[in-house]
Backbone and ligand atoms as CSV (ligand in chain L), in Angstrom:
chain,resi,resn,atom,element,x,y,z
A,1,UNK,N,N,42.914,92.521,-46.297
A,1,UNK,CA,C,44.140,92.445,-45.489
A,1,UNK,C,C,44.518,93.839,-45.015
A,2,UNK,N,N,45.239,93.941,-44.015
A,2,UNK,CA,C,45.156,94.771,-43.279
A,2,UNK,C,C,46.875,95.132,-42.444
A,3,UNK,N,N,47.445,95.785,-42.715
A,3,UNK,CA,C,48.563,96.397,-41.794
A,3,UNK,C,C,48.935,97.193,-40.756
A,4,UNK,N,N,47.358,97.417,-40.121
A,4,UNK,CA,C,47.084,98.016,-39.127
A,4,UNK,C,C,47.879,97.841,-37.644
A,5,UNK,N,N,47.670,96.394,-37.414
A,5,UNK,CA,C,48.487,95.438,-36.226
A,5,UNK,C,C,50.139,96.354,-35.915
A,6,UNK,N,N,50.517,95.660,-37.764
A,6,UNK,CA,C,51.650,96.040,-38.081
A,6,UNK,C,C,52.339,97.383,-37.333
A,7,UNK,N,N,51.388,98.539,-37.648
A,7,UNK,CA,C,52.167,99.669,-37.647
A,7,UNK,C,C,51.630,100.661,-36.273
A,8,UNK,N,N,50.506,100.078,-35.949
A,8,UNK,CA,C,50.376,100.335,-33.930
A,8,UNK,C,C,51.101,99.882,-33.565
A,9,UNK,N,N,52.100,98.525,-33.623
A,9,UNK,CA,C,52.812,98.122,-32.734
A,9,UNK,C,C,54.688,99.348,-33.159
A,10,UNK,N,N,54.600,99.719,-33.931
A,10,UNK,CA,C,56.033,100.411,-34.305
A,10,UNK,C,C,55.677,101.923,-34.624
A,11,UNK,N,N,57.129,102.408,-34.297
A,11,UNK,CA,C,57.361,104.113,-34.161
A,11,UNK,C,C,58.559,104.386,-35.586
A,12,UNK,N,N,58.240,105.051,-36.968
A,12,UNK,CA,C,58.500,104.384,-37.850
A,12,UNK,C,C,59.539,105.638,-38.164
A,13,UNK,N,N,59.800,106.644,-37.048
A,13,UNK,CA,C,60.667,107.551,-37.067
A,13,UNK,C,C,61.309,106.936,-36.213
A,14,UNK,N,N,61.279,105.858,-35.617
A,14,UNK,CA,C,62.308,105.513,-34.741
A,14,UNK,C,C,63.313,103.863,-34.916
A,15,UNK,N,N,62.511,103.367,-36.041
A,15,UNK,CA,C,62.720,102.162,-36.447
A,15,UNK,C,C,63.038,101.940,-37.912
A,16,UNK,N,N,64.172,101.142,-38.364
A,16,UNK,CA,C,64.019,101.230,-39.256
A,16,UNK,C,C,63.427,100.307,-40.260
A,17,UNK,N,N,62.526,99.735,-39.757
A,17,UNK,CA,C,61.590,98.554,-40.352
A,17,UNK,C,C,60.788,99.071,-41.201
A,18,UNK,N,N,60.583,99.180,-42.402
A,18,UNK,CA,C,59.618,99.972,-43.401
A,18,UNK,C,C,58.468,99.447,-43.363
A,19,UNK,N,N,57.722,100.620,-43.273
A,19,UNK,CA,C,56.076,101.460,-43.087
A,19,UNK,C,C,55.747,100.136,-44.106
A,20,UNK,N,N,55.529,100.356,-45.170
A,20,UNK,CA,C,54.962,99.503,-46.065
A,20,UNK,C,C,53.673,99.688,-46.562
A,21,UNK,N,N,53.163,99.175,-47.569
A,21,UNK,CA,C,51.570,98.784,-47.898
A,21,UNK,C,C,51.297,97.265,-48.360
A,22,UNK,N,N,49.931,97.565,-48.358
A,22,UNK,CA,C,49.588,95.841,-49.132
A,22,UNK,C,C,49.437,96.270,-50.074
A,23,UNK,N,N,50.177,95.149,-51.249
A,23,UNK,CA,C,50.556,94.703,-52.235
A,23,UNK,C,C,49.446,94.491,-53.031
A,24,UNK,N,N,49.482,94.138,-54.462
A,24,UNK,CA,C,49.036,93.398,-55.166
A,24,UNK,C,C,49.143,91.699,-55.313
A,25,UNK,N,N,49.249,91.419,-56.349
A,25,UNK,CA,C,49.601,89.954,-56.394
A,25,UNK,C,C,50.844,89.938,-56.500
A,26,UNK,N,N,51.179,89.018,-55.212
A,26,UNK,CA,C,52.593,88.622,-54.879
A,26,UNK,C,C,53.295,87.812,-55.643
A,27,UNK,N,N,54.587,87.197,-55.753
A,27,UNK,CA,C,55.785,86.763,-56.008
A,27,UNK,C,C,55.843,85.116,-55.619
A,28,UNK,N,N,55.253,85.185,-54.876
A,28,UNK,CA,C,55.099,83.940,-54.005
A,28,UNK,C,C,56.452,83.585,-53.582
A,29,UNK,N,N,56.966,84.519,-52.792
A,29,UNK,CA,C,58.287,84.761,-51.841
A,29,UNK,C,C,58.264,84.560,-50.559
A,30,UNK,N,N,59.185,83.931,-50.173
A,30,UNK,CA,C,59.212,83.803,-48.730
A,30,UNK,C,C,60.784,84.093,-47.952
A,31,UNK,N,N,60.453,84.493,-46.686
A,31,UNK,CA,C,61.424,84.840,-45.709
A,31,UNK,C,C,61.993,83.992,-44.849
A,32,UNK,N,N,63.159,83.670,-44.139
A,32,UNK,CA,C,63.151,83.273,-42.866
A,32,UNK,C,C,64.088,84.498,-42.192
A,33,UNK,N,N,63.666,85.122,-41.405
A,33,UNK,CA,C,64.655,86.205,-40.406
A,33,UNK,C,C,65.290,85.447,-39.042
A,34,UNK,N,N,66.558,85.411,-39.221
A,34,UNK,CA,C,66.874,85.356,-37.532
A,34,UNK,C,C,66.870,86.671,-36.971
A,35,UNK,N,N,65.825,86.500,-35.577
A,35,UNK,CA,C,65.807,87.841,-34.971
A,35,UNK,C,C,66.234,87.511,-33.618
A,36,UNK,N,N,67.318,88.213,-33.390
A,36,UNK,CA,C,68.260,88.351,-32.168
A,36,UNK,C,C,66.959,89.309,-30.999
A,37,UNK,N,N,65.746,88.647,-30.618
A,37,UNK,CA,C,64.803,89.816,-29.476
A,37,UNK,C,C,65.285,89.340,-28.238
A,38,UNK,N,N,64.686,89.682,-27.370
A,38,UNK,CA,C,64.740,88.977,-25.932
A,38,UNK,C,C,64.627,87.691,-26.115
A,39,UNK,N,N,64.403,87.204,-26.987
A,39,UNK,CA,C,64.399,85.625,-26.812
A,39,UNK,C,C,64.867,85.415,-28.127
A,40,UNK,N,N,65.990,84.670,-28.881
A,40,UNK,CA,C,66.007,84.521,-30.493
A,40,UNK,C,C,65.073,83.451,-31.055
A,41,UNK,N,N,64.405,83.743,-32.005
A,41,UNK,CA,C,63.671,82.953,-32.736
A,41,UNK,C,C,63.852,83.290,-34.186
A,42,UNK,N,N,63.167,82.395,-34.856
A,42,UNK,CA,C,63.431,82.784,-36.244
A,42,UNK,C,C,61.920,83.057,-36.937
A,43,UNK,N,N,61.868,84.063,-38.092
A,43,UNK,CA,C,60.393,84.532,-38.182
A,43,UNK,C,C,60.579,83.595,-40.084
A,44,UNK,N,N,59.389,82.985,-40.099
A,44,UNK,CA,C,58.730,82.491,-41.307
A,44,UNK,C,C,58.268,83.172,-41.834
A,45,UNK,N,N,58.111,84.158,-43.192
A,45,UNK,CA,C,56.925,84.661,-43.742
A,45,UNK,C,C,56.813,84.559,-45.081
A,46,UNK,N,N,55.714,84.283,-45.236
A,46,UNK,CA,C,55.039,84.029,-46.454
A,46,UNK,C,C,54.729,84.571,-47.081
A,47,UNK,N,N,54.565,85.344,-48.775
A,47,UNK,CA,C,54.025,86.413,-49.364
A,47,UNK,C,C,52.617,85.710,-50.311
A,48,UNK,N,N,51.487,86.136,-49.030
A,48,UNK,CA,C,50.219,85.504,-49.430
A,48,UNK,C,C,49.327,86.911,-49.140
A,49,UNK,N,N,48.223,87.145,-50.069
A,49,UNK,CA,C,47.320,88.068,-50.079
A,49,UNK,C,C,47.516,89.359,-49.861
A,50,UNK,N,N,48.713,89.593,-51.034
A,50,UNK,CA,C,49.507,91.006,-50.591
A,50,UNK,C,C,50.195,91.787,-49.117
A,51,UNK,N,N,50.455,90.518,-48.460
A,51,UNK,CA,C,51.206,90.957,-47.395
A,51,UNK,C,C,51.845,89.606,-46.964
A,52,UNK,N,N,52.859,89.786,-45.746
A,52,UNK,CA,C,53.746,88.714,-45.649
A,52,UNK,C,C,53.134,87.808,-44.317
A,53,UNK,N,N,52.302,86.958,-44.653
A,53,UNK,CA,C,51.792,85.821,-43.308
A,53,UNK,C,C,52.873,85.518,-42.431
A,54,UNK,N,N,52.690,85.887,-41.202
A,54,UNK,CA,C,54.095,85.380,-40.420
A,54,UNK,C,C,53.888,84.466,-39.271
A,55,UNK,N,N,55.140,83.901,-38.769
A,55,UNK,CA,C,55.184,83.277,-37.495
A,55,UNK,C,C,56.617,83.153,-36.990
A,56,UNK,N,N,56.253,83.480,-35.934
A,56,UNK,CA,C,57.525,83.443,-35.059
A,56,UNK,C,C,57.726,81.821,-34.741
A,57,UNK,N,N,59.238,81.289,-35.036
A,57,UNK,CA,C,59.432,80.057,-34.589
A,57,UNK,C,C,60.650,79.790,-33.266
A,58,UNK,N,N,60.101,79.207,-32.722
A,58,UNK,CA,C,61.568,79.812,-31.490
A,58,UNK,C,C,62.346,78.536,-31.714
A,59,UNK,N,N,62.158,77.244,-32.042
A,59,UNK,CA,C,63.272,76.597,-32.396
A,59,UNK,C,C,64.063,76.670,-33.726
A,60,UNK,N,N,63.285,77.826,-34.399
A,60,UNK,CA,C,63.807,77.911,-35.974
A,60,UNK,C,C,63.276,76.493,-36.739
A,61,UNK,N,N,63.625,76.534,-38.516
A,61,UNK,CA,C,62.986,75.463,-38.935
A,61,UNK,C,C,63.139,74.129,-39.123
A,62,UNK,N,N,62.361,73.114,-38.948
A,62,UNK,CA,C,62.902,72.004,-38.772
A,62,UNK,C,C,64.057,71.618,-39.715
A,63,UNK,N,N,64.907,70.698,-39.612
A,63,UNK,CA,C,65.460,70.397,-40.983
A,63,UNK,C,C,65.393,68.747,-41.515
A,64,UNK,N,N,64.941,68.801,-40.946
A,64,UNK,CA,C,64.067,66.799,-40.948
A,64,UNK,C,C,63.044,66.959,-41.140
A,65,UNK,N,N,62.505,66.002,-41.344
A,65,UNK,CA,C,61.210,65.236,-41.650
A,65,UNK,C,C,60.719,64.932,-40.254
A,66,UNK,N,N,59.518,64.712,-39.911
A,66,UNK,CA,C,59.524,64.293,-38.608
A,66,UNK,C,C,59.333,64.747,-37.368
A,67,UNK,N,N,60.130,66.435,-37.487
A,67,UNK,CA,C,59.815,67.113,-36.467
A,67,UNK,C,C,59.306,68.457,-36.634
A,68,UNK,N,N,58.453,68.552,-35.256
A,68,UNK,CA,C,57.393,69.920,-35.181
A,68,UNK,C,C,57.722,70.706,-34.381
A,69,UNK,N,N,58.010,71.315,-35.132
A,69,UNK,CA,C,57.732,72.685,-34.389
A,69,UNK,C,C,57.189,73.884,-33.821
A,70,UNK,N,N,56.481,74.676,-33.254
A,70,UNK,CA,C,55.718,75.137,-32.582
A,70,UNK,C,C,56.376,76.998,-33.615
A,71,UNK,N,N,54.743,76.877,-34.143
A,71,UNK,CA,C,55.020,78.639,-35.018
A,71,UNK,C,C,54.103,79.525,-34.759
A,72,UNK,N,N,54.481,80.487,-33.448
A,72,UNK,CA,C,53.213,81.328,-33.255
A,72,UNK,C,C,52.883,82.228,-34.680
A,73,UNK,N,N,51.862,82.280,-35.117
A,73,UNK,CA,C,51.602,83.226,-35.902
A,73,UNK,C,C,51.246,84.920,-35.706
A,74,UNK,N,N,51.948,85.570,-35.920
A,74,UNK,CA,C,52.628,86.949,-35.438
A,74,UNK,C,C,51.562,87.817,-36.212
A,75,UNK,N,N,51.551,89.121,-36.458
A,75,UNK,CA,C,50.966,90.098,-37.533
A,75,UNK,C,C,51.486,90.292,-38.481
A,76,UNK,N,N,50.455,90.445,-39.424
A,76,UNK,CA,C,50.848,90.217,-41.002
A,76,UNK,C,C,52.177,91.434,-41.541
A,77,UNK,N,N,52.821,91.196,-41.630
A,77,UNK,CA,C,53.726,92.381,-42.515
A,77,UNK,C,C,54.068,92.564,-43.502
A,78,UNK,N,N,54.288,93.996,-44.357
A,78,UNK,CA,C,54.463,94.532,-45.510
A,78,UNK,C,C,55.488,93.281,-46.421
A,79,UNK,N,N,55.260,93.165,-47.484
A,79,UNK,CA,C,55.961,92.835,-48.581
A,79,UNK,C,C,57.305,92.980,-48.435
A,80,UNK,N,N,57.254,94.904,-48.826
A,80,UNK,CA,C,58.978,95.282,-48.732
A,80,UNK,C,C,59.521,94.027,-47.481
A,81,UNK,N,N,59.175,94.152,-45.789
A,81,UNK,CA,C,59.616,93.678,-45.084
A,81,UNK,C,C,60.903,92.298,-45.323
A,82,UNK,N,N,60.579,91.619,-46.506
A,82,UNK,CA,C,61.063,91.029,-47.093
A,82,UNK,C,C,62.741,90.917,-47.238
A,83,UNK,N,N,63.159,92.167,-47.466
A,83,UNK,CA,C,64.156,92.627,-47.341
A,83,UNK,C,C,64.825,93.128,-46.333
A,84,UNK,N,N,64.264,93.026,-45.392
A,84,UNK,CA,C,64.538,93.616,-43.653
A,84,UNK,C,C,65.538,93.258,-43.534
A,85,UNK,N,N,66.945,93.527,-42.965
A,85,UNK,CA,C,67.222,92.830,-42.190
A,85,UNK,C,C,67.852,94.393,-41.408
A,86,UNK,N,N,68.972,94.534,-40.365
A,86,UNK,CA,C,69.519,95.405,-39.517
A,86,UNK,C,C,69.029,94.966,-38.067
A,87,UNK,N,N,69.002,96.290,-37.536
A,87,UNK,CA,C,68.930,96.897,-35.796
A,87,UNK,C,C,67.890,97.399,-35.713
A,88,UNK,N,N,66.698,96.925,-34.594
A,88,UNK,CA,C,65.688,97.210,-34.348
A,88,UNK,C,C,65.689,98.132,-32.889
A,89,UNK,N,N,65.818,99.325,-32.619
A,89,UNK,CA,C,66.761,99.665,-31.560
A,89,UNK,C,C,66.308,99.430,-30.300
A,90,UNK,N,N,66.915,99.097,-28.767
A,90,UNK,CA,C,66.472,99.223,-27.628
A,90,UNK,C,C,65.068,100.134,-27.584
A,91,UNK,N,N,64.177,99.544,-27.077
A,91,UNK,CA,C,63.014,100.359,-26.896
A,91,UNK,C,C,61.917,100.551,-27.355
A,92,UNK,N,N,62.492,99.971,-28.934
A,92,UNK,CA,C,61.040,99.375,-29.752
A,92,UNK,C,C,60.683,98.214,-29.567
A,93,UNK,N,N,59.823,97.961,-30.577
A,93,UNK,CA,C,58.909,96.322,-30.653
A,93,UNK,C,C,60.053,95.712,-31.135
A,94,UNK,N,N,60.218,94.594,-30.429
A,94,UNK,CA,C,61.037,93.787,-31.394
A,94,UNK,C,C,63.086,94.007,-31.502
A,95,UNK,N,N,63.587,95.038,-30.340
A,95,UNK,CA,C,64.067,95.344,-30.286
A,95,UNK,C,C,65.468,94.488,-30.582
A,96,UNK,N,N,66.305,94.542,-31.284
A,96,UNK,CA,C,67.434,92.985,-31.313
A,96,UNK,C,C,67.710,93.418,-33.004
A,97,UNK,N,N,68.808,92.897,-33.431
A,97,UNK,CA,C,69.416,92.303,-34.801
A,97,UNK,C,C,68.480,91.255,-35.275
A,98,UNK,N,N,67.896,91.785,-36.973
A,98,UNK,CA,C,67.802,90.722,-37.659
A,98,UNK,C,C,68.420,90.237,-38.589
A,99,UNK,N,N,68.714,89.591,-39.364
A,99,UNK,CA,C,69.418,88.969,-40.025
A,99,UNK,C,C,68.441,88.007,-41.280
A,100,UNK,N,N,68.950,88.146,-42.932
A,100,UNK,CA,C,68.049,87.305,-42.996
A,100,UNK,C,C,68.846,85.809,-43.190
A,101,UNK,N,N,68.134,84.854,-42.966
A,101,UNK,CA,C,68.491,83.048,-42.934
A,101,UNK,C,C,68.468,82.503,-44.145
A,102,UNK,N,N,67.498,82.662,-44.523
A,102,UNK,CA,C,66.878,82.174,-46.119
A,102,UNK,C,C,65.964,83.178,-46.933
A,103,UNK,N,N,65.817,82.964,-47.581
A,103,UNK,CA,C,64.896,83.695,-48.807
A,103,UNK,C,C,64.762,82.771,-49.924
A,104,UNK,N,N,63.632,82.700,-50.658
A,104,UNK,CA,C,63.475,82.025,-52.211
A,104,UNK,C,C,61.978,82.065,-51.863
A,105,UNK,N,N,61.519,81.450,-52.995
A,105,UNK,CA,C,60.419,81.294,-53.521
A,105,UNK,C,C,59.400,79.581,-53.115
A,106,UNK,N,N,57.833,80.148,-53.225
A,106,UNK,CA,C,57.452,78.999,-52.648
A,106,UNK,C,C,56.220,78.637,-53.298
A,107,UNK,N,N,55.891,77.195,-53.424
A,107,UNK,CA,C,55.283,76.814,-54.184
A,107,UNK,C,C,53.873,76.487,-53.468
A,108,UNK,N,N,52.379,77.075,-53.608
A,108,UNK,CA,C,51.565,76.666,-52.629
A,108,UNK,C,C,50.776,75.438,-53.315
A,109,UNK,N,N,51.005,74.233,-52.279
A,109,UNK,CA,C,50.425,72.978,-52.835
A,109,UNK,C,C,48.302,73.065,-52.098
A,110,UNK,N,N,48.543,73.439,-50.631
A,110,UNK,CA,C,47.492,73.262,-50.351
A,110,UNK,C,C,47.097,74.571,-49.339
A,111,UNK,N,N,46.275,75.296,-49.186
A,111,UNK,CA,C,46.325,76.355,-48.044
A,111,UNK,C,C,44.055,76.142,-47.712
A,112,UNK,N,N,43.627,75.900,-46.523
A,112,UNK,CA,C,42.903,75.905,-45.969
A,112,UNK,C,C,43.073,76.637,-44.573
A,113,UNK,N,N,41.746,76.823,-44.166
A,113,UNK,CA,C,41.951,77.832,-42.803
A,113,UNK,C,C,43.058,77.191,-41.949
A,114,UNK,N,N,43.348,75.658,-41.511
A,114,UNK,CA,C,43.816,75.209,-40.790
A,114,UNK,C,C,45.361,74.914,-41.207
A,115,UNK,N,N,45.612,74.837,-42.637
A,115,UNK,CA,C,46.705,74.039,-42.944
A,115,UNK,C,C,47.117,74.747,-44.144
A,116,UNK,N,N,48.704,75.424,-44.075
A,116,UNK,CA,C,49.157,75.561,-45.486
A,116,UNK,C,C,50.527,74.364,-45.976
A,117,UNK,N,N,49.896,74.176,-47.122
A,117,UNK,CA,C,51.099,73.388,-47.626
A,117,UNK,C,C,51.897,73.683,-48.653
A,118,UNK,N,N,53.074,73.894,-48.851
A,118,UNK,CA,C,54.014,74.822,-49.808
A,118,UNK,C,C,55.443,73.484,-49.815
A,119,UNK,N,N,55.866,74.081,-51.026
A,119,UNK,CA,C,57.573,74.044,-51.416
A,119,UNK,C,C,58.166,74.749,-51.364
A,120,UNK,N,N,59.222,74.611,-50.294
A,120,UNK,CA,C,60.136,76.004,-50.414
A,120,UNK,C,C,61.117,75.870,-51.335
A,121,UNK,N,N,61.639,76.569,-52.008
A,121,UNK,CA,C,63.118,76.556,-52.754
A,121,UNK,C,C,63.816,77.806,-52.704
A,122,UNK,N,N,64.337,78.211,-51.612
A,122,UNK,CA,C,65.511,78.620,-50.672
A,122,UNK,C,C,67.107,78.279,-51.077
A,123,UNK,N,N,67.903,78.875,-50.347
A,123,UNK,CA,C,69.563,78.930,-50.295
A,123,UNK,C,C,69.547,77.379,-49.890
A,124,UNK,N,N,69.175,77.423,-48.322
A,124,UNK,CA,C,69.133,76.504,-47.260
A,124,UNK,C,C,67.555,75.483,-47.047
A,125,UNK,N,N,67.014,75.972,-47.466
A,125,UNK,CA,C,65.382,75.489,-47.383
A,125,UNK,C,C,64.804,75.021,-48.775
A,126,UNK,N,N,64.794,73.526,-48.999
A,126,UNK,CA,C,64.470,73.014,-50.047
A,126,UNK,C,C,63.584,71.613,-49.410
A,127,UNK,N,N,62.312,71.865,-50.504
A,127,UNK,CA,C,61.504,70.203,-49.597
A,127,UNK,C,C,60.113,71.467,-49.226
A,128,UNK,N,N,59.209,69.684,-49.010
A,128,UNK,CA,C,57.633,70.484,-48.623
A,128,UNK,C,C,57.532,70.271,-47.078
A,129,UNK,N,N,56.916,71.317,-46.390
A,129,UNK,CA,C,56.681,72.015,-45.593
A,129,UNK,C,C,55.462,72.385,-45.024
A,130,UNK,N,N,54.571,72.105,-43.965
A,130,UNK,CA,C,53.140,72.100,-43.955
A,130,UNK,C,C,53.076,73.165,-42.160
A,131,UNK,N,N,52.303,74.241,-42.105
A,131,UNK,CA,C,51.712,74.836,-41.300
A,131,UNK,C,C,50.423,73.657,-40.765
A,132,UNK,N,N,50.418,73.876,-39.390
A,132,UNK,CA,C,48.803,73.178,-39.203
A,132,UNK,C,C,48.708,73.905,-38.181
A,133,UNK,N,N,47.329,74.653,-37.743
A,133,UNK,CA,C,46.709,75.582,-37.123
A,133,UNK,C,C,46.400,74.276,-36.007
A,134,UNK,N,N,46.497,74.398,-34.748
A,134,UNK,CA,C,45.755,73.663,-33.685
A,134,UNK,C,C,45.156,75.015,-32.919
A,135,UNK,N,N,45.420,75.855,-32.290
A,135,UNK,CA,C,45.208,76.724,-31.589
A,135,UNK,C,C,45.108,78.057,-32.176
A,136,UNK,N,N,44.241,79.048,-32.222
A,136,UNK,CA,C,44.033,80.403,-32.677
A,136,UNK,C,C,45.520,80.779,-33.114
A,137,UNK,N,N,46.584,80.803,-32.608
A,137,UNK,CA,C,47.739,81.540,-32.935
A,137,UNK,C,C,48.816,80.519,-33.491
A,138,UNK,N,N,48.732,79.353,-32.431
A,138,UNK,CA,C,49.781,78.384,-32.583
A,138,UNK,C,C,49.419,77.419,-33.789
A,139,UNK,N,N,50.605,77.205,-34.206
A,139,UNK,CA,C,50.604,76.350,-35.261
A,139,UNK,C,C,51.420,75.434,-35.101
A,140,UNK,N,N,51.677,74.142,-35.492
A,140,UNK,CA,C,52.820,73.328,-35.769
A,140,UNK,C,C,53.611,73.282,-37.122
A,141,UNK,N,N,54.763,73.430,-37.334
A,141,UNK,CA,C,55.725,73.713,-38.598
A,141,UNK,C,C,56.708,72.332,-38.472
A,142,UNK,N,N,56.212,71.141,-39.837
A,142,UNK,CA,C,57.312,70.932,-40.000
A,142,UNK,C,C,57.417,70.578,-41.262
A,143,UNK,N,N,58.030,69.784,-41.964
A,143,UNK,CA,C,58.619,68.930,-42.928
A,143,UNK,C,C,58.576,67.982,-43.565
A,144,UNK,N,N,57.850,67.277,-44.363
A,144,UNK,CA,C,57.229,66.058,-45.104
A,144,UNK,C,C,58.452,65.523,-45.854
A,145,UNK,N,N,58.153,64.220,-46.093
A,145,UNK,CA,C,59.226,63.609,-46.939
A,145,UNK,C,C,59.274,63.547,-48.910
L,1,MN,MN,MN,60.532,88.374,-34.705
């Protein structure tokens, strides 16, 4: 794993999103950020293989059963990131308020190249939850009963 993506895309004297490294064996923690960018979406991330698996969701997460949602999968980011939240300033990547939504811990039931399946247990986010890869980036995110 690799944080390379990560830190070409940001100026880390100019941002205050922390540099970071990959981890050891994770926590099995997860994020949801609302990020106020040019467009608001909400970012998913996962703490899998010493760094945080992400995806940008622009409808945010389902809260039913039933419905999909569309989760581009973004570049992997640091652990710390976890704790992000603030002002990403005019001019950088990502520029906008984040905020975090949820946080807790997650339970991985099934993860293959195409499909992860987890329990979240969150503030707000409780119940299983399945990634499915259709397209190189895109994924569908929703909610099982
Ligand atoms: Mn984002």
């Amino acid at each position: 794993m690799s944080l390379a993506i990560y830190r070409k895309k940001r100026k880390f004297t100019k941002t205050p999103e922390p540099e970071g490294a990959v981890a050891g064996k994770g926590k099995n923690r997860f994020v949801v950020q609302e990020h106020h960018a040019s467009h608001l979406h909400w970012d998913l991330r996962l703490e899998l293989d010493g760094v945080l698996k992400s995806w940008a969701v622009p409808k945010g997460i389902p809260a039913k059963a039933g419905i999909k949602h569309l989760a581009v999968q973004v570049e992997d980011h640091p652990v710390e990131y976890i704790n992000f939240h603030g002002v990403i300033p005019e001019g950088q990547y990502g520029a906008g308020r984040v905020l975090i939504w949820d946080k807790g811990t997650f339970k991985l039931l099934e993860r293959t190249p195409k499909a992860i399946k987890v329990i979240l247990k969150g503030k707000k986010l409780k119940g299983t939850f399945v990634l499915f890869k259709f397209q190189p980036k895109n994924w569908f995110l929703f909610k099982t009963k």
